[in-house]
N, C-alpha and C positions, 0 to 999 in steps of 0.2 A: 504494500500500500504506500502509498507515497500520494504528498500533498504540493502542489505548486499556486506559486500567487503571482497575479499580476495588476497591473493596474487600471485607469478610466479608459474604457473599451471605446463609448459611445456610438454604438450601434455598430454599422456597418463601415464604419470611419475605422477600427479598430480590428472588427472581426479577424480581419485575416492574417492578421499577428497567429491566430489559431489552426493556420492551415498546413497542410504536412510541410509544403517548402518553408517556410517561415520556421514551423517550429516540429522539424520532424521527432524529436526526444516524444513527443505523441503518440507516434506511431507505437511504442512501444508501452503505450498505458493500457490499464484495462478498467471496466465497470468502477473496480475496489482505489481506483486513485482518482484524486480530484484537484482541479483546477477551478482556482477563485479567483475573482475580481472584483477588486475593491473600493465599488463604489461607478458612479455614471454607466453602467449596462446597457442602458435606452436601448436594448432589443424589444420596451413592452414601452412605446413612446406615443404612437400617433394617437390624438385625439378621438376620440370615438369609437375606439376599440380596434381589434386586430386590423390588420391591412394584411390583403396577400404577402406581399414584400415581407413583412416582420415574421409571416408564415413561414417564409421560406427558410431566411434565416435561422428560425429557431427550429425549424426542422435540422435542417443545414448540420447545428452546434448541437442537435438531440442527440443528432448519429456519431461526433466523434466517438471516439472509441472509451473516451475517460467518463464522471460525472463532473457538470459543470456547476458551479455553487457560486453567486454572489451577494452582495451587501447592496443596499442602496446609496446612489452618493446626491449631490443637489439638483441633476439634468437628469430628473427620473417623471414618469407621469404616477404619480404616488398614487390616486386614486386609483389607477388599473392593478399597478403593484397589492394597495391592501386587498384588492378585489381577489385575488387568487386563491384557488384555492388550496386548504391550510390539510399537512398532513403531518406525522409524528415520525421522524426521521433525525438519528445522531445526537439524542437523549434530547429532544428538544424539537419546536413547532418549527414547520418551511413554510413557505409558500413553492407551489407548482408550479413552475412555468410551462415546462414540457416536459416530455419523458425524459429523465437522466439532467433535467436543467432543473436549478433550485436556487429559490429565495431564502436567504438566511435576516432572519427579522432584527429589529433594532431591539436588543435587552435581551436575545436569545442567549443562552449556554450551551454549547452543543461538546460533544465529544468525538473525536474523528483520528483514527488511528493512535491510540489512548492518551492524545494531547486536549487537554480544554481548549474552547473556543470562543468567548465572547464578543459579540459581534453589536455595532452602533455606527448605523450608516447616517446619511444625512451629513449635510453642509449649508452656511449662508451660499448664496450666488452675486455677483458683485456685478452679474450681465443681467438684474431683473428686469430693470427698466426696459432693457429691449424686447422681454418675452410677454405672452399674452397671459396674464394672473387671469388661471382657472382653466388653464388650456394646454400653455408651453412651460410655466412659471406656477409653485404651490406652495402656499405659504409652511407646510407640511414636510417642506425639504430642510427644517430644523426640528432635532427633535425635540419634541413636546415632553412636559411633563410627564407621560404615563410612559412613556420610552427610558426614559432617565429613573424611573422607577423599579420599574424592569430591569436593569441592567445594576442599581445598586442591591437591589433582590439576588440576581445572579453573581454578584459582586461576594455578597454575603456569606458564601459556597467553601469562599479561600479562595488563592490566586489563581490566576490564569495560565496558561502557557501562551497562549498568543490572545492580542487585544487588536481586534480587526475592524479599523474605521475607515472613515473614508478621507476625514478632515484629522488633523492633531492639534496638541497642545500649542496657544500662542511663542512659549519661549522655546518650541521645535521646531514650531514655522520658522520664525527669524534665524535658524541655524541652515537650512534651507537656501541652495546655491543657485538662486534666483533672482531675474535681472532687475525686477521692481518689487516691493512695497506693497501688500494694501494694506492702505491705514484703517479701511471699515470693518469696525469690530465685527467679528463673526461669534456668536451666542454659542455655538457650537466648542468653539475652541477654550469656554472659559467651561462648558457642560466637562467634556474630555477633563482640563484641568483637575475638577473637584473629584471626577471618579477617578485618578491614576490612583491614591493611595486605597485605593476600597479594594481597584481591581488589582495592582501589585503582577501586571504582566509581564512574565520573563522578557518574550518580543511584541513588540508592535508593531503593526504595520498597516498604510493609510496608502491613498493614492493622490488625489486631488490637485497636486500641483504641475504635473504634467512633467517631475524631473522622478532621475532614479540617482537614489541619496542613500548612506547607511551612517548612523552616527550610533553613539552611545552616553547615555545619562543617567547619573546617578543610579546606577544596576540595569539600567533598563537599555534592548538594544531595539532601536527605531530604525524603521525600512520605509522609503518614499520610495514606490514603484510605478512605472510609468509604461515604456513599451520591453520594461524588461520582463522576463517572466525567471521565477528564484521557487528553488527547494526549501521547504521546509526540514530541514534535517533537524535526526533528536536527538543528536549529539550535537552538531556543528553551529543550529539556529540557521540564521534565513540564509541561502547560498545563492547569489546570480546564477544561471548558468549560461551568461556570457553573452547574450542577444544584441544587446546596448551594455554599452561602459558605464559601470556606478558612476553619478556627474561628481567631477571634483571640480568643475569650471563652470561660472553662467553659461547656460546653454545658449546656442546660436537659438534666432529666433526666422521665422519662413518668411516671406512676404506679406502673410494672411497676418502674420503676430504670432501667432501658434506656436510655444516652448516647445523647441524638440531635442534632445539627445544627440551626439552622433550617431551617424547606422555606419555598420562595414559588411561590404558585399557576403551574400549570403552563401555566393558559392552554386555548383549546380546540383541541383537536386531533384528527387522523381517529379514527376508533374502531378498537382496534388489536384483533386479532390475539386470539379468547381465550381466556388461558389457564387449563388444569384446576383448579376449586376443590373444595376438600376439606372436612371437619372436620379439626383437628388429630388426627394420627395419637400415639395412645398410646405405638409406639415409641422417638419425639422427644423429649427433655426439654424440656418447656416454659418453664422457670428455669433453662436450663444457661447463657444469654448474660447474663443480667438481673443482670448484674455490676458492679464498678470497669470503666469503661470500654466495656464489652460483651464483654470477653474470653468 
Protein backbone atom coordinates (compact mmCIF):
# COMPACT_ATOMS: atom_id res chain seq x y z
CA UNK A 1 0.00 0.00 0.00
CA UNK A 2 1.45 3.01 -0.42
CA UNK A 3 0.13 6.68 -0.22
CA UNK A 4 1.02 9.73 -2.78
CA UNK A 5 0.13 13.45 -2.59
CA UNK A 6 -0.13 16.17 -4.78
CA UNK A 7 -1.23 19.36 -5.18
CA UNK A 8 -4.40 22.02 -6.71
CA UNK A 9 -5.31 19.90 -9.61
CA UNK A 10 -8.04 22.40 -10.83
CA UNK A 11 -9.85 20.37 -13.19
CA UNK A 12 -8.65 19.47 -16.26
CA UNK A 13 -5.94 22.23 -16.13
CA UNK A 14 -4.12 19.74 -13.95
CA UNK A 15 -5.41 16.36 -14.68
CA UNK A 16 -2.90 15.17 -16.78
CA UNK A 17 -0.04 15.52 -14.27
CA UNK A 18 -2.07 11.80 -13.61
CA UNK A 19 -1.49 10.40 -16.81
CA UNK A 20 0.81 7.39 -17.49
CA UNK A 21 3.44 9.79 -19.48
CA UNK A 22 3.60 12.21 -16.82
CA UNK A 23 3.50 10.01 -14.04
CA UNK A 24 4.12 6.44 -15.01
CA UNK A 25 5.21 5.32 -11.17
CA UNK A 26 1.03 4.63 -11.67
CA UNK A 27 1.26 2.35 -13.74
CA UNK A 28 2.42 0.26 -11.01
CA UNK A 29 -0.27 1.07 -8.26
CA UNK A 30 -3.18 -0.81 -7.54
CA UNK A 31 -6.82 -0.53 -5.99
CA UNK A 32 -4.91 -0.77 -2.03
CA UNK A 33 -2.75 2.75 -2.91
CA UNK A 34 -3.99 6.05 -3.17
CA UNK A 35 -3.25 9.25 -4.58
CA UNK A 36 -4.49 12.64 -2.94
CA UNK A 37 -4.99 16.00 -3.80
CA UNK A 38 -4.88 18.79 -1.66
CA UNK A 39 -7.29 20.96 -2.19
CA UNK A 40 -8.94 22.92 -5.70
CA UNK A 41 -10.17 19.29 -7.55
CA UNK A 42 -12.80 21.32 -9.55
CA UNK A 43 -13.49 18.00 -11.40
CA UNK A 44 -17.33 18.47 -9.54
CA UNK A 45 -17.29 22.52 -10.68
CA UNK A 46 -19.81 23.42 -13.39
CA UNK A 47 -22.96 25.09 -12.03
CA UNK A 48 -25.85 23.13 -12.30
CA UNK A 49 -24.75 19.83 -11.87
CA UNK A 50 -22.72 17.34 -13.93
CA UNK A 51 -21.75 18.31 -17.54
CA UNK A 52 -20.73 15.50 -19.89
CA UNK A 53 -17.04 16.87 -20.00
CA UNK A 54 -16.79 16.50 -15.88
CA UNK A 55 -18.37 12.92 -16.83
CA UNK A 56 -15.77 12.05 -18.62
CA UNK A 57 -13.09 13.15 -16.64
CA UNK A 58 -14.15 11.52 -13.71
CA UNK A 59 -14.67 8.50 -15.54
CA UNK A 60 -11.26 9.02 -17.00
CA UNK A 61 -9.49 9.25 -13.04
CA UNK A 62 -12.23 6.27 -11.81
CA UNK A 63 -10.34 3.97 -14.15
CA UNK A 64 -6.65 4.66 -13.03
CA UNK A 65 -5.55 1.96 -11.61
CA UNK A 66 -4.92 3.49 -7.85
CA UNK A 67 -7.94 5.09 -5.49
CA UNK A 68 -8.15 8.77 -5.92
CA UNK A 69 -8.90 10.76 -2.55
CA UNK A 70 -9.00 14.55 -2.07
CA UNK A 71 -9.70 17.50 0.26
CA UNK A 72 -11.49 20.54 -0.75
CA UNK A 73 -9.51 23.71 -1.33
CA UNK A 74 -11.29 27.41 -2.15
CA UNK A 75 -12.16 26.87 -6.34
CA UNK A 76 -14.60 24.13 -5.36
CA UNK A 77 -18.59 24.39 -6.14
CA UNK A 78 -19.10 23.31 -2.33
CA UNK A 79 -22.71 22.95 -2.76
CA UNK A 80 -22.22 19.98 -5.30
CA UNK A 81 -19.34 18.62 -3.11
CA UNK A 82 -21.73 18.47 0.39
CA UNK A 83 -24.40 17.05 -2.12
CA UNK A 84 -22.45 13.71 -2.55
CA UNK A 85 -23.05 11.03 -1.55
CA UNK A 86 -21.75 10.05 2.06
CA UNK A 87 -20.37 6.46 2.77
CA UNK A 88 -18.19 4.84 5.73
CA UNK A 89 -14.72 4.32 4.30
CA UNK A 90 -10.95 4.59 6.40
CA UNK A 91 -12.55 4.76 9.87
CA UNK A 92 -14.26 7.74 8.82
CA UNK A 93 -17.26 9.58 6.60
CA UNK A 94 -16.25 10.29 2.30
CA UNK A 95 -18.07 11.70 0.13
CA UNK A 96 -18.47 9.60 -3.51
CA UNK A 97 -17.44 11.07 -6.36
CA UNK A 98 -17.15 8.16 -8.51
CA UNK A 99 -16.04 4.62 -8.30
CA UNK A 100 -12.58 4.48 -6.61
CA UNK A 101 -12.64 8.69 -6.48
CA UNK A 102 -13.37 10.10 -2.81
CA UNK A 103 -14.14 13.13 -0.98
CA UNK A 104 -12.28 13.22 2.26
CA UNK A 105 -14.56 15.91 4.45
CA UNK A 106 -13.38 18.96 6.42
CA UNK A 107 -12.83 17.59 10.42
CA UNK A 108 -12.78 13.82 9.09
CA UNK A 109 -10.16 11.39 10.99
CA UNK A 110 -9.43 8.62 8.78
CA UNK A 111 -6.96 5.95 8.90
CA UNK A 112 -5.04 4.78 5.76
CA UNK A 113 -2.21 2.39 5.62
CA UNK A 114 -2.13 2.43 9.77
CA UNK A 115 -1.06 6.33 9.57
CA UNK A 116 -3.84 8.83 10.86
CA UNK A 117 -5.37 11.22 8.77
CA UNK A 118 -6.99 14.48 9.49
CA UNK A 119 -8.18 16.37 6.99
CA UNK A 120 -9.43 20.54 6.75
CA UNK A 121 -9.84 21.74 3.36
CA UNK A 122 -11.20 25.10 2.42
CA UNK A 123 -9.29 28.40 1.96
CA UNK A 124 -10.12 32.42 1.65
CA UNK A 125 -9.86 33.26 -2.25
CA UNK A 126 -8.36 36.74 -2.90
CA UNK A 127 -9.91 36.37 -6.91
CA UNK A 128 -13.66 36.63 -5.27
CA UNK A 129 -14.42 39.76 -6.64
CA UNK A 130 -14.03 38.28 -10.08
CA UNK A 131 -16.23 35.14 -9.60
CA UNK A 132 -20.10 35.00 -9.59
CA UNK A 133 -21.07 34.52 -5.30
CA UNK A 134 -23.43 31.56 -5.42
CA UNK A 135 -22.35 30.09 -8.77
CA UNK A 136 -18.26 30.38 -9.33
CA UNK A 137 -17.52 31.83 -5.73
CA UNK A 138 -19.17 30.26 -1.97
CA UNK A 139 -18.91 31.86 0.95
CA UNK A 140 -18.41 28.16 2.37
CA UNK A 141 -14.92 27.85 0.84
CA UNK A 142 -13.94 28.90 4.61
CA UNK A 143 -14.42 26.60 7.05
CA UNK A 144 -17.27 27.32 9.35
CA UNK A 145 -17.69 26.66 12.64
CA UNK A 146 -19.14 23.03 12.73
CA UNK A 147 -15.84 22.15 10.51
CA UNK A 148 -13.54 23.55 13.05
CA UNK A 149 -15.58 21.46 15.60
CA UNK A 150 -15.01 18.51 13.96
CA UNK A 151 -11.63 18.57 13.45
CA UNK A 152 -10.93 19.61 17.24
CA UNK A 153 -13.39 16.56 18.07
CA UNK A 154 -10.81 14.46 15.98
CA UNK A 155 -8.04 16.49 17.26
CA UNK A 156 -9.05 15.18 20.73
CA UNK A 157 -8.05 11.37 19.56
CA UNK A 158 -4.14 12.31 20.11
CA UNK A 159 -1.94 13.34 17.27
CA UNK A 160 -1.93 12.94 13.95
CA UNK A 161 0.52 11.42 11.60
CA UNK A 162 -0.20 13.64 8.69
CA UNK A 163 -2.45 17.06 8.96
CA UNK A 164 -3.86 17.48 5.27
CA UNK A 165 -5.10 21.01 4.21
CA UNK A 166 -5.23 22.93 1.71
CA UNK A 167 -4.21 26.48 3.19
CA UNK A 168 -1.49 26.67 6.30
CA UNK A 169 -0.59 28.59 9.10
CA UNK A 170 0.17 32.44 8.57
CA UNK A 171 3.93 32.22 9.81
CA UNK A 172 4.39 29.19 7.05
CA UNK A 173 2.91 31.14 4.48
CA UNK A 174 5.49 33.89 4.90
CA UNK A 175 8.22 31.09 4.96
CA UNK A 176 6.85 30.32 1.46
CA UNK A 177 9.30 31.07 -1.76
CA UNK A 178 6.80 33.34 -3.24
CA UNK A 179 7.11 36.34 -5.47
CA UNK A 180 4.26 38.54 -3.80
CA UNK A 181 2.50 39.08 -0.58
CA UNK A 182 -1.05 38.82 0.20
CA UNK A 183 -1.62 41.03 2.92
CA UNK A 184 -5.64 39.94 3.01
CA UNK A 185 -6.08 38.14 6.12
CA UNK A 186 -7.34 34.71 5.35
CA UNK A 187 -9.67 33.27 8.49
CA UNK A 188 -8.40 30.09 7.43
CA UNK A 189 -4.80 30.41 8.39
CA UNK A 190 -5.42 31.85 11.92
CA UNK A 191 -8.49 28.58 12.01
CA UNK A 192 -5.19 26.19 11.18
CA UNK A 193 -3.11 28.24 13.69
CA UNK A 194 -5.31 27.56 16.89
CA UNK A 195 -5.74 23.72 15.98
CA UNK A 196 -1.70 22.88 15.38
CA UNK A 197 -1.35 22.29 19.15
CA UNK A 198 -4.61 20.09 19.49
CA UNK A 199 -3.64 18.37 16.37
CA UNK A 200 0.35 17.82 17.01
CA UNK A 201 0.91 16.54 13.25
CA UNK A 202 4.09 14.66 12.65
CA UNK A 203 3.68 16.18 8.75
CA UNK A 204 1.68 18.43 7.16
CA UNK A 205 0.89 19.02 4.16
CA UNK A 206 -1.29 21.98 2.00
CA UNK A 207 -1.33 22.91 -1.46
CA UNK A 208 -2.69 26.27 -2.39
CA UNK A 209 0.13 28.24 -3.30
CA UNK A 210 0.94 26.82 -6.51
CA UNK A 211 4.82 26.38 -5.33
CA UNK A 212 6.60 22.81 -4.20
CA UNK A 213 8.39 24.00 -0.65
CA UNK A 214 9.53 21.51 2.30
CA UNK A 215 10.40 23.25 5.54
CA UNK A 216 10.49 22.30 9.07
CA UNK A 217 9.16 23.97 12.60
CA UNK A 218 9.30 23.55 15.70
CA UNK A 219 8.97 19.28 15.21
CA UNK A 220 6.62 19.71 12.68
CA UNK A 221 7.65 18.91 8.85
CA UNK A 222 5.57 21.01 6.32
CA UNK A 223 5.03 20.18 2.54
CA UNK A 224 3.67 22.87 -0.08
CA UNK A 225 2.82 20.80 -3.07
CA UNK A 226 2.13 21.96 -6.34
CA UNK A 227 2.76 19.87 -9.70
CA UNK A 228 4.99 17.68 -7.69
CA UNK A 229 3.57 14.46 -6.79
CA UNK A 230 5.69 12.98 -3.04
CA UNK A 231 5.52 9.56 -1.19
CA UNK A 232 4.40 9.39 1.90
CA UNK A 233 6.81 7.09 3.55
CA UNK A 234 6.68 5.66 7.23
CA UNK A 235 9.97 5.98 7.93
CA UNK A 236 11.40 8.78 5.75
CA UNK A 237 7.98 11.35 5.94
CA UNK A 238 6.96 13.00 2.63
CA UNK A 239 9.44 12.19 -0.22
CA UNK A 240 9.22 14.12 -3.83
CA UNK A 241 9.64 11.78 -6.35
CA UNK A 242 11.33 14.15 -8.57
CA UNK A 243 8.43 15.54 -11.10
CA UNK A 244 9.33 19.30 -10.40
CA UNK A 245 12.27 20.48 -8.11
CA UNK A 246 11.27 21.38 -4.39
CA UNK A 247 11.31 25.46 -5.05
CA UNK A 248 14.37 26.89 -3.23
CA UNK A 249 13.93 30.10 -5.61
CA UNK A 250 10.72 32.60 -6.47
CA UNK A 251 9.33 30.66 -9.16
CA UNK A 252 9.32 32.08 -12.64
CA UNK A 253 5.83 33.37 -13.32
CA UNK A 254 3.92 32.57 -17.20
CA UNK A 255 2.56 35.31 -19.03
CA UNK A 256 -1.17 34.44 -17.71
CA UNK A 257 0.79 35.26 -13.98
CA UNK A 258 0.37 31.78 -13.12
CA UNK A 259 3.34 30.50 -10.38
CA UNK A 260 4.87 27.65 -11.99
CA UNK A 261 7.81 25.45 -10.96
CA UNK A 262 10.52 24.56 -13.27
CA UNK A 263 9.53 21.36 -15.47
CA UNK A 264 12.43 19.12 -17.04
CA UNK A 265 11.64 17.02 -20.00
CA UNK A 266 9.87 14.06 -19.34
CA UNK A 267 11.67 11.83 -21.59
CA UNK A 268 9.96 9.33 -23.93
CA UNK A 269 7.60 7.29 -22.62
CA UNK A 270 4.52 4.72 -23.62
CA UNK A 271 1.69 6.67 -25.15
CA UNK A 272 -0.67 7.00 -22.39
CA UNK A 273 -4.16 6.55 -21.96
CA UNK A 274 -6.30 9.55 -23.80
CA UNK A 275 -7.71 11.69 -22.05
CA UNK A 276 -11.12 13.83 -23.02
CA UNK A 277 -10.12 17.38 -24.79
CA UNK A 278 -12.32 20.19 -24.64
CA UNK A 279 -12.49 23.96 -25.60
CA UNK A 280 -12.58 25.67 -22.22
CA UNK A 281 -15.87 25.55 -20.98
CA UNK A 282 -17.53 29.01 -20.25
CA UNK A 283 -18.76 27.94 -16.98
CA UNK A 284 -14.84 27.94 -15.53
CA UNK A 285 -13.31 31.16 -14.76
CA UNK A 286 -10.53 31.23 -16.73
CA UNK A 287 -8.56 34.05 -14.25
CA UNK A 288 -9.91 32.61 -11.05
CA UNK A 289 -6.07 30.94 -10.37
CA UNK A 290 -3.81 33.45 -12.28
CA UNK A 291 -3.10 34.91 -8.98
CA UNK A 292 -0.25 35.67 -5.94
CA UNK A 293 0.79 32.40 -5.90
CA UNK A 294 -2.17 30.45 -7.89
CA UNK A 295 -4.48 30.60 -5.14
Amino acid sequence: MAILITGDMHGEKGIHRLDPVSFPEGNVLDRDDFVIIAGDFQLIYAHGGMTKHERMLLEWLSERPWTTLFIDGNHEHMPRLKSLPLEERFGGTVGRAAPNVYYLLRGERYVIDDRSILCLGGAHSIDRDRRIPGESWFHEEVPGESDVMAARKAAARGPVDLFLTHTCPTDIKFQLPIQSRNDISDPTEHILAELRPLVQPRYWVFGHFHVNWKGRENGIEYTCLFDEIALLDPKLGIIPLGKKPMTKQPPKSDPAGMTTAPTEPSGKLPKPSRLPQSQPSPEIPQKGFATWGGE
